[in-house]
PAPA-952880 format. One record per residue: residue in three letters; x, y, z of N, C-alpha, C in turn. Coordinates in steps of 0.02 Angstrom, whole numbers, padded with zeros to 5 digits, always signed. Example, Ala and Ser with C-alpha at 12.3 -4.5 7.8 and 13.67 -1.06 7.14 Angstrom:
ALA+00660-00284+00390+00615-00225+00390+00660-00165+00390SER+00642-00112+00354+00684-00053+00357+00645+00002+00394
***
This chain:
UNK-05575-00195-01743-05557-00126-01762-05523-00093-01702UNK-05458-00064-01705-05406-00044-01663-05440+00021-01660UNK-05450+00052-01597-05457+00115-01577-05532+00151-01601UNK-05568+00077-01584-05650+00124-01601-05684+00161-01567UNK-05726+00205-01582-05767+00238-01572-05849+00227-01583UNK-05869+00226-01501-05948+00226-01531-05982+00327-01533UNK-06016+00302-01590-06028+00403-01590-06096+00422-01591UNK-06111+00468-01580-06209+00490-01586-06189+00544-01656UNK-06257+00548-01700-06243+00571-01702-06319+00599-01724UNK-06328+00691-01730-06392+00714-01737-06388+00749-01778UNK-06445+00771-01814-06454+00816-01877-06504+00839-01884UNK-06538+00905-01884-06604+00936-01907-06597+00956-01973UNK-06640+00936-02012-06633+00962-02076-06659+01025-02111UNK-06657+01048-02155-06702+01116-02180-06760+01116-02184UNK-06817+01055-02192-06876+01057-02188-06916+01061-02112UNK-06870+01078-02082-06880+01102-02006-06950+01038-01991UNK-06933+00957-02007-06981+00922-01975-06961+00879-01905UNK-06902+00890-01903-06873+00859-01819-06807+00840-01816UNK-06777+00810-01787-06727+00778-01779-06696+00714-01807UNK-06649+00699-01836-06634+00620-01864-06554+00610-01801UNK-06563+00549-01785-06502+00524-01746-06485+00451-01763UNK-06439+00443-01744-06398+00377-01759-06357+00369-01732UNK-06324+00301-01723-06278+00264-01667-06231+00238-01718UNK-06165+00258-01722-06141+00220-01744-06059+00180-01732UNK-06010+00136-01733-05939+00112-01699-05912+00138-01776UNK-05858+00195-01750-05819+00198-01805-05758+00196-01784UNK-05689+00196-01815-05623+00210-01828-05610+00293-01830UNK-05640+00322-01872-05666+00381-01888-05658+00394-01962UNK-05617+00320-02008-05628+00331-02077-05671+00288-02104UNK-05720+00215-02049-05743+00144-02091-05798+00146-02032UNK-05871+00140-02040-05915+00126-01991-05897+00037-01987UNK-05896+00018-01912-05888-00025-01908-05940-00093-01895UNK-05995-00033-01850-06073-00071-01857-06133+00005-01845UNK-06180-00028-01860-06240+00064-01893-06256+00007-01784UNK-06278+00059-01765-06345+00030-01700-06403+00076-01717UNK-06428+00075-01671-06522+00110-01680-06520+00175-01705UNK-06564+00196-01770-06583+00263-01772-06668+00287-01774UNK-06676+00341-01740-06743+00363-01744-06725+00420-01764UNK-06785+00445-01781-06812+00518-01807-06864+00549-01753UNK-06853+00616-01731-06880+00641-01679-06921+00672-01698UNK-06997+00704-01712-07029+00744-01743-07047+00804-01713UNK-07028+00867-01727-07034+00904-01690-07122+00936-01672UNK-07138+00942-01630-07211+00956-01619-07219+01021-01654UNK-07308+01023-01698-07336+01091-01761-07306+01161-01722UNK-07322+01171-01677-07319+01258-01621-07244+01266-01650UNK-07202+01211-01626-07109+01219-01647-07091+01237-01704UNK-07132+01209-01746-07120+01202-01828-07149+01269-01841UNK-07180+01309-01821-07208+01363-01827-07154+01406-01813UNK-07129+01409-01743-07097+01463-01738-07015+01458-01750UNK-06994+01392-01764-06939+01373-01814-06942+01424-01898UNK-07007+01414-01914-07018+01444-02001-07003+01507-01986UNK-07037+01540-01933-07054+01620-01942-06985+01649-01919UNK-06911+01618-01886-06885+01647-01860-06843+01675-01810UNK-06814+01711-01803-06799+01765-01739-06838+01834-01762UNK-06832+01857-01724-06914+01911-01709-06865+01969-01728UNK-06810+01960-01698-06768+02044-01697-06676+01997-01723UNK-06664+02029-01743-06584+02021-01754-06549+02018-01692UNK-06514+01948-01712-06474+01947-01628-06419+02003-01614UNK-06428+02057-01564-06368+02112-01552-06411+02186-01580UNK-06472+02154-01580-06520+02236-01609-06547+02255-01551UNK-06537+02329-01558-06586+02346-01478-06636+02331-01468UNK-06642+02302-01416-06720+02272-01383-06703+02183-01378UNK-06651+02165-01440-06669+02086-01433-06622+02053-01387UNK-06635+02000-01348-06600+01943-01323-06541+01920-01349UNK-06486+01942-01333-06433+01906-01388-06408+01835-01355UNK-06389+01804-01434-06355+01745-01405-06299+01738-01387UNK-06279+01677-01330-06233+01679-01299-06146+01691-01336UNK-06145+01675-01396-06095+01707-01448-06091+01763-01447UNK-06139+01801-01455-06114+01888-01458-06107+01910-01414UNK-06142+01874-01315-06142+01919-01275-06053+01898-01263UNK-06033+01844-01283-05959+01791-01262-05907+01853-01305UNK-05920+01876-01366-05887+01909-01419-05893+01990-01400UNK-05923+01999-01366-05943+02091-01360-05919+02096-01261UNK-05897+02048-01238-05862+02062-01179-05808+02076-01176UNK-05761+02080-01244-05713+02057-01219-05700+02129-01262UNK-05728+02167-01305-05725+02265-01318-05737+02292-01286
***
């Protein structure tokens, strides 16, 4: 396969239970071989505060904003 690519690749899903990853050689339209995948499980405390949230709206007074809004509100 002319011009492959080996790629990672990761995914958390909506049941907020951890991480899935995979290895795989592609072209970028034909996997060419799968290599190792694991599933990462995220530890109960994480999964907890994954469910419940952000506490305050990112860009609300009082909260921590993320690096997107502080990147987006520098430049008004």
């Amino acid at each position: 396969m002319a011009n492959a690519l080996t790629a990672l690749g990761m995914v958390s899903g909506t049941i907020l239970d951890g991480i899935d990853i995979a290895l795989v050689v592609t072209d970028g339209e034909k996997v060419a071989s799968r290599g190792p995948s694991m599933r990462v499980a995220y530890p109960a405390d994480f999964r907890e505060r994954l469910a419940a949230g952000p506490r305050q709206p990112c860009g609300s007074a009082g909260a921590r904003s993320c690096p997107a809004c502080l990147a987006s509100s520098s430049g008004s």
